[in-house]
C-alpha positions as CSV (number, residue, x, y, z in Angstrom):
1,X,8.1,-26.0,-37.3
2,X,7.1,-22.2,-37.3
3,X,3.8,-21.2,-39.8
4,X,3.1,-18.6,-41.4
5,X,1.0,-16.3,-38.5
6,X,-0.8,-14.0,-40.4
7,X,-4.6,-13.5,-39.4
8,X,-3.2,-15.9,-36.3
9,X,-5.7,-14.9,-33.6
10,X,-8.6,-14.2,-35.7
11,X,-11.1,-15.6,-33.1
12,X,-13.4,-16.0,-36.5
13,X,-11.2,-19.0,-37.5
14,X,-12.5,-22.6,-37.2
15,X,-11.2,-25.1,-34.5
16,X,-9.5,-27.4,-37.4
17,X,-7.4,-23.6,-39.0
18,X,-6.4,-22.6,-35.5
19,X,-5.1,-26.3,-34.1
20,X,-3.0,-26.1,-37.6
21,X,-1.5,-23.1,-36.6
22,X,-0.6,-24.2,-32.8
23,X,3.6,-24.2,-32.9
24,X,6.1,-26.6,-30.4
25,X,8.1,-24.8,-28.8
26,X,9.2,-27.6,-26.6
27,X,11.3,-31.0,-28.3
28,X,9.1,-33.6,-28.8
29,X,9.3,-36.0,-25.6
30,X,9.3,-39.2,-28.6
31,X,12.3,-38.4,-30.8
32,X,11.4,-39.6,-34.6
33,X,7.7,-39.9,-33.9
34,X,6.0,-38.1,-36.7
35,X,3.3,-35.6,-35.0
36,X,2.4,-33.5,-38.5
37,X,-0.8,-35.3,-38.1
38,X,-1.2,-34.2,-34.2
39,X,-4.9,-33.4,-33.8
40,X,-5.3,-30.8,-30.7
41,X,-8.8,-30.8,-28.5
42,X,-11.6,-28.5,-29.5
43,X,-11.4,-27.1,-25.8
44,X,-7.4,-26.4,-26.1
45,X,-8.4,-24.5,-29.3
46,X,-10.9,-22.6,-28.2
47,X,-9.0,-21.7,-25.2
48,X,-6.2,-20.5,-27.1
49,X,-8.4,-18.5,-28.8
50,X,-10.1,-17.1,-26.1
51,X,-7.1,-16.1,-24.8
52,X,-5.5,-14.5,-27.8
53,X,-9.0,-12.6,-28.2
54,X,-8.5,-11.2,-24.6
55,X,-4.9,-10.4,-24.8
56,X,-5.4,-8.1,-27.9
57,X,-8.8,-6.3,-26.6
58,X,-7.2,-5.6,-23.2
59,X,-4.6,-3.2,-22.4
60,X,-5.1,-3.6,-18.0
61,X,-4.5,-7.4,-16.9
62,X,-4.9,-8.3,-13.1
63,X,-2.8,-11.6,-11.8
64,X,-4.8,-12.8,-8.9
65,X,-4.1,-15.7,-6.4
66,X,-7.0,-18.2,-6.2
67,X,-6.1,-20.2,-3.2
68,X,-8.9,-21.5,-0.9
69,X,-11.1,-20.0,-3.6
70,X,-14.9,-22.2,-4.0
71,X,-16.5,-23.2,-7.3
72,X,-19.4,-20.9,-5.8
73,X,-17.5,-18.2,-5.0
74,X,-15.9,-17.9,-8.4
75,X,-19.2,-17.9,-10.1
76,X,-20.3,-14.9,-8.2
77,X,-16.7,-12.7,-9.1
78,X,-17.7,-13.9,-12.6
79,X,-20.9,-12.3,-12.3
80,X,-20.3,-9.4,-10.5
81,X,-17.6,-8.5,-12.9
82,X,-19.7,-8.7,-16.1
83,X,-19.7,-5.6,-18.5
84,X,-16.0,-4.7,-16.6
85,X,-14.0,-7.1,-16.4
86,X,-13.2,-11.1,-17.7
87,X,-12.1,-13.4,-15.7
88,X,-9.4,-15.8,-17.0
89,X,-8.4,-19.7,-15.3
90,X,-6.0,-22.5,-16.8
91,X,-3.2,-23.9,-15.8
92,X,0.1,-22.1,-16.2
93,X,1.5,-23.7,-18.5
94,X,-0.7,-23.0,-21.3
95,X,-1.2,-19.7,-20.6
96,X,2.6,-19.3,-21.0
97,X,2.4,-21.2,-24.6
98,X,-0.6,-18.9,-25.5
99,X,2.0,-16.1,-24.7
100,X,5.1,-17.5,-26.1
101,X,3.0,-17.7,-29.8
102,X,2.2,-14.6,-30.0
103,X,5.8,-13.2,-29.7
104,X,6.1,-14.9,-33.4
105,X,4.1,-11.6,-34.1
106,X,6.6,-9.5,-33.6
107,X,4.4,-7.0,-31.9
108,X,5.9,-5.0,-28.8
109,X,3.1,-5.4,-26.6
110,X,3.0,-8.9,-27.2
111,X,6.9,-9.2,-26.1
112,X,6.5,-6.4,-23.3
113,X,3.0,-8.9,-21.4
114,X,5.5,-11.4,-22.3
115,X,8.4,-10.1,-20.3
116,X,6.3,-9.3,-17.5
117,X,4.1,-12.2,-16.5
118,X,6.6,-15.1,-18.0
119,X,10.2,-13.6,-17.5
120,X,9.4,-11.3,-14.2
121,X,7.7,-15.1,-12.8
122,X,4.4,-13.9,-12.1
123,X,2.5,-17.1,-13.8
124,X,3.5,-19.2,-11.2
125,X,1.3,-21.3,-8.2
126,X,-2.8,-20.9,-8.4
127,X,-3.2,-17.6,-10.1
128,X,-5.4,-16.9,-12.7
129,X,-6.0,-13.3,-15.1
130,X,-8.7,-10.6,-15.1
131,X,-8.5,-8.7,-18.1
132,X,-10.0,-5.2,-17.8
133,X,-9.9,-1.2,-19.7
134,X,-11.9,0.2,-17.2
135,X,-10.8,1.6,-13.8
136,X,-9.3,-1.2,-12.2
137,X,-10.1,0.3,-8.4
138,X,-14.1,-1.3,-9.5
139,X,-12.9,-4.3,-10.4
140,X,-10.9,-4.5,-6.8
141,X,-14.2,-3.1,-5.0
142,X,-15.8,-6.3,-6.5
143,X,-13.0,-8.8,-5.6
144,X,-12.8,-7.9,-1.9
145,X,-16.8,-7.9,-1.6
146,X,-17.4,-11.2,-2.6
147,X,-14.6,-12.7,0.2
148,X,-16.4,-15.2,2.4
149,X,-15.5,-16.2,5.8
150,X,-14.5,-19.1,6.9
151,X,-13.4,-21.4,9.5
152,X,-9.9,-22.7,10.1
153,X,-9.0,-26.2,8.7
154,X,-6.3,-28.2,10.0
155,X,-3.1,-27.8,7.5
156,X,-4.1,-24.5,5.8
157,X,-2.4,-21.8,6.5
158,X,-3.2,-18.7,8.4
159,X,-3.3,-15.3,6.1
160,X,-3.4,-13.3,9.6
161,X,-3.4,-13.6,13.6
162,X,-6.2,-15.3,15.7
163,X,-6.2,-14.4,18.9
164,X,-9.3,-16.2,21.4
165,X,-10.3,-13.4,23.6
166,X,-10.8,-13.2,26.8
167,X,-14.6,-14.4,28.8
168,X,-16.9,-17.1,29.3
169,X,-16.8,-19.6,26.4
170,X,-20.3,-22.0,27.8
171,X,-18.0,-25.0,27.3
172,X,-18.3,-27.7,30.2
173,X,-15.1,-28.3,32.2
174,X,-15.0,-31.6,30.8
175,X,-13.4,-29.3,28.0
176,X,-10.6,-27.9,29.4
177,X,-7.9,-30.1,27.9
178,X,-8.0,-27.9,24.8
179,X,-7.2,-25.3,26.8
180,X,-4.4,-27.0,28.4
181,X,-2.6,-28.2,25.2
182,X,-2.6,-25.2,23.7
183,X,-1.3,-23.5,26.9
184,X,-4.2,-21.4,27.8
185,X,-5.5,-20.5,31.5
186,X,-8.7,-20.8,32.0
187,X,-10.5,-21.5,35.3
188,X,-14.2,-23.0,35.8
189,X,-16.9,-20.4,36.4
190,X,-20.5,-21.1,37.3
191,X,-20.3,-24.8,36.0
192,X,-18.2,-23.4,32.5
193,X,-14.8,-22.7,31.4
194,X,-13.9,-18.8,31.3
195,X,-10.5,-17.6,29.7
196,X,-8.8,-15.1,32.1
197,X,-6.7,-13.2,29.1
198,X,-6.4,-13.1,25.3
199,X,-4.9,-15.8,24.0
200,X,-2.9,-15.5,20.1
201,X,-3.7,-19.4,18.7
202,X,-2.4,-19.0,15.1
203,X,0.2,-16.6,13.6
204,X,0.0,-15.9,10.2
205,X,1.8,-17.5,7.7
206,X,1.6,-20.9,10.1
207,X,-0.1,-23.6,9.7
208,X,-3.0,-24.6,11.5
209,X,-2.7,-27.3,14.1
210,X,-5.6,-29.8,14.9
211,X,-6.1,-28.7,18.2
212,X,-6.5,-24.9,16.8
213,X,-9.2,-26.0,14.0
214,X,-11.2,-27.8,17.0
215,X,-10.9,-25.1,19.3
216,X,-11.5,-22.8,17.1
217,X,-15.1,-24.7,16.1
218,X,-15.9,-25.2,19.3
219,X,-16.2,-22.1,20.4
220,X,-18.1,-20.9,17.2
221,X,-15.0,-18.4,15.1
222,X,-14.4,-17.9,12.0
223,X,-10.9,-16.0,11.9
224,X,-10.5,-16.2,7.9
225,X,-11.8,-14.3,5.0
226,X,-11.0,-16.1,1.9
227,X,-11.2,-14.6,-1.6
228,X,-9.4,-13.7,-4.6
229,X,-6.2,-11.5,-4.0
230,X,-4.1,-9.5,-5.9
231,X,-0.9,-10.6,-6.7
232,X,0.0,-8.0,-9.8
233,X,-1.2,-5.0,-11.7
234,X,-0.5,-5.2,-15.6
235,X,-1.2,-1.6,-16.4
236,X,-0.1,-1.1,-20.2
237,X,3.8,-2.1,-20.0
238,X,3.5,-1.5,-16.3
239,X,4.0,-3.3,-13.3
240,X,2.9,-2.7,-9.5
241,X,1.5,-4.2,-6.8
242,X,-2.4,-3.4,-5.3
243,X,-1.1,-0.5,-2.7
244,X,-0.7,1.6,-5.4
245,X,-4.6,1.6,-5.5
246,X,-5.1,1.7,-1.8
247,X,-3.7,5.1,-2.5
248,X,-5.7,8.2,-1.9
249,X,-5.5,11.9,-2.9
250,X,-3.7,12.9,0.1
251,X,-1.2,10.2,-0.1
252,X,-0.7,11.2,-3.3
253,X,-0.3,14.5,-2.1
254,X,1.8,13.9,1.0
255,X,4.2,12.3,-1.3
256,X,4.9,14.9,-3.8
257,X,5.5,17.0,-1.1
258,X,7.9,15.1,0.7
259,X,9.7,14.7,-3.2
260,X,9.7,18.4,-3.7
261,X,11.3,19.4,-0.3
262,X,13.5,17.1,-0.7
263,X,14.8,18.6,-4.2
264,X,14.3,21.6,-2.3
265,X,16.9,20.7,0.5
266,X,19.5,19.3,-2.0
267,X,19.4,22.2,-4.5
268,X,20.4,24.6,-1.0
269,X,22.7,22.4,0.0
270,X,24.5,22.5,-3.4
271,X,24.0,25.7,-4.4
272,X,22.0,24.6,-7.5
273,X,19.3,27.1,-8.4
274,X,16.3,24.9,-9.6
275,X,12.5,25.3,-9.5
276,X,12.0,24.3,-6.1
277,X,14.6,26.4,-4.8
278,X,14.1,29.5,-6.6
279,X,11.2,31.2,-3.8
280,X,13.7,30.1,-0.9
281,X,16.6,31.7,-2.5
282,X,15.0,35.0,-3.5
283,X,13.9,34.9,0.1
284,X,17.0,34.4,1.5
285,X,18.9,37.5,-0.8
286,X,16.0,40.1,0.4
287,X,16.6,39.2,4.0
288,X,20.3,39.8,3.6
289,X,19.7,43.0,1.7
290,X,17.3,44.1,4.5
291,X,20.0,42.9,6.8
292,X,22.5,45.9,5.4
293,X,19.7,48.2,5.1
294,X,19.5,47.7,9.0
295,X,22.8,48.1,9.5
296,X,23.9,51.5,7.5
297,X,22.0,54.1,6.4
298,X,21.0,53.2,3.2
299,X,16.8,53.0,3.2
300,X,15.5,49.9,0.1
301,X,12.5,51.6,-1.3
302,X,11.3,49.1,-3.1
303,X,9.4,46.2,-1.5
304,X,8.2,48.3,1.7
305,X,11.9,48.5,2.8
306,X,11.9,51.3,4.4
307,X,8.4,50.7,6.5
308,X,10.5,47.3,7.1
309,X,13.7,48.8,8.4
310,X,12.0,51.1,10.3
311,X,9.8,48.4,11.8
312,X,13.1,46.4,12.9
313,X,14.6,49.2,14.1
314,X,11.9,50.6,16.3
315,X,10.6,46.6,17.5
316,X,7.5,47.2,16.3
317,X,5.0,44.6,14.3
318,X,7.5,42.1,14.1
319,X,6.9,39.9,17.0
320,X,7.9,41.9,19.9
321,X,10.5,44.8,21.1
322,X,14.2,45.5,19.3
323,X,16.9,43.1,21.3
324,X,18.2,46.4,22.9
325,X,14.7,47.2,24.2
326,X,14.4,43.9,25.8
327,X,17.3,43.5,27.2
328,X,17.1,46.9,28.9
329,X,12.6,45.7,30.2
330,X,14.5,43.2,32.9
331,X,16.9,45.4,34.2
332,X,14.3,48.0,34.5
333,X,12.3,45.7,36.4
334,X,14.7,44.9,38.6
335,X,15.5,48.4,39.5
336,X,11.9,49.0,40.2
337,X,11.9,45.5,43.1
338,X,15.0,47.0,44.4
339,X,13.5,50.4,44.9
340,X,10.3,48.7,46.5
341,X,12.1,46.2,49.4
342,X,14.8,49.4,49.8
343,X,11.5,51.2,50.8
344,X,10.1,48.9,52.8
345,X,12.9,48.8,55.3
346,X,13.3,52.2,55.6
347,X,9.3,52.4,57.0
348,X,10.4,49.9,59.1
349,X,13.0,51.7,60.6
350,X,10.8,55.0,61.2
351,X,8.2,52.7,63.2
352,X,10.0,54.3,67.1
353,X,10.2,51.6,68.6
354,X,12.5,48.9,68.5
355,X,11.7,44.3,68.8
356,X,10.8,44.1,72.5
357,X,9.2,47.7,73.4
């Protein structure tokens, strides 16, 4: 039963208008049942709202993961983002029916935000929505300042490695079974148990053990940082992950680069004048034309090409002698040695006298 949606997300509207214009999408689970006179909760209308509110003000929306994430912690992200950012939590199902009504709209932003957080899958596990127009790298500055860290628990699983390192740990010997479950070598020093080597524990994306959460406690560390994290970047129609705003200047830079020689490389290869191309060709044709200047007797007088041809054929100012000229320096120089050691014998001769005089 579709209504009429015009003025649907007017967040003006009264709890009892809005609930009359929530649509099911989804067959009624009691076939026959009459649910005209279905009365929805003020706090699903005012979420739907909410959310309708946000999706038209907001053109930048942020799908973050919210695993291991405290009541605390979220209250502080709220907080800190005030005056750039709202932060957005339900489960995923609604959120997709919040989406899924507004594509009675007709609008193409509604069906592109659509597209990309319900069809692409991105609504999916314990993630919530920032919605933002700002510059999204302050709103990521804020997320990873308000991580906390944390100490392993037995069954969570390990974002990164945790290695134990090496030294004394002040535990009494009486300890050392830890050690020896979780195959580490350790010897007694002064009365305490000292690890002769680091030691990896937990690799990530396992889970941790009860023997790695105790360990771990004992001996006082804290591996984890746990936070908010970015799963997707909604960026008016667009889609990308949170490298794209680890990315500097110079990677920026680096990258274009590498784009253009490579353009650069294929139109050469080809023989396919483009932009790129066009200062490596035009370099190319004056070396060949200097090349024939070199070799006959016509003089180029444009572009120095006679100061050039003279330069190349004299071996002068370009980097060293002609190829004639050095390849005639070692012969000379080995004239010269020759001349010496054929000297040297002769004054040996003239000496008078001969080995055992």
């Amino acid at each position: 039963r579709v209504r009429p949606q015009q003025d649907f997300w007017a967040s003006s509207r009264s709890s009892a208008e809005f609930s009359a214009t929530m649509v099911r999408h989804r067959p009624d689970k009691n076939k026959g049942a009459d649910n005209s006179d279905r009365v929805f909760s003020d706090k699903k209308v005012n979420y739907f709202a909410t959310a309708n509110k946000l999706f038209d003000e907001y053109n930048k929306i942020l799908v973050v993961s919210n695993d291991n994430v405290q009541s605390s912690q979220m209250q502080s992200i709220r907080i800190a983002l005030r005056g750039q950012a709202i932060v957005l939590m339900g489960k995923n199902t609604t959120m997709k029916k919040v989406l899924l009504d507004r594509l009675a709209s007709g609008s193409a932003k509604d069906e592109m935000i659509y597209s990309k957080l319900v069809k692409d899958g991105l609504l999916k596990l314990n993630v919530g929505l920032i919605f933002t127009n700002g510059d999204l790298n302050d709103v990521k500055d804020v997320i990873d300042k308000c991580k906390i860290q944390a100490p392993a628990r037995q069954g969570s699983v390990a974002p990164l490695d945790v290695t134990i390192p090496a030294g004394n740990t002040g535990l009494e010997p009486t300890k050392t079974s830890f050690f020896q479950t979780l195959n580490i070598n350790t010897k007694i020093t002064k009365g305490t148990v000292e690890i002769l080597k680091d030691e990896p524990v937990i690799k990530a994306g396992d889970r941790v053990g009860s023997s790695e959460a105790t360990l771990l406690g004992m001996l006082g560390i804290k591996p984890f940082f746990y936070g908010m994290e970015i799963v997707k970047i909604y960026d008016n129609g667009e889609v990308y992950t949170r490298k794209a705003l680890e990315m500097t200047d110079d990677d920026m830079k680096k990258m274009l680069e590498g784009g253009i020689a490579n353009v650069t490389g294929v139109s050469l290869a080809t023989g396919i004048t483009t932009q790129a191309s066009i200062p490596h060709v035009m370099m190319n044709a004056f070396k060949e034309m200097l090349a024939v200047t070199v070799g006959s007797d016509y003089v180029m007088e444009s572009c120095n090409g006679a100061e050039l041809r003279e330069a190349i054929l004299s071996g002068k100012g370009l980097g060293g002698p002609a190829p004639a000229a050095a390849a005639a320096a070692p012969a000379e120089e080995k004239k010269e040695e020759k001349k010496v050691v054929e000297e040297e014998e002769e004054e040996d001769d003239d000496m008078g006298f001969g080995l055992f005089d």
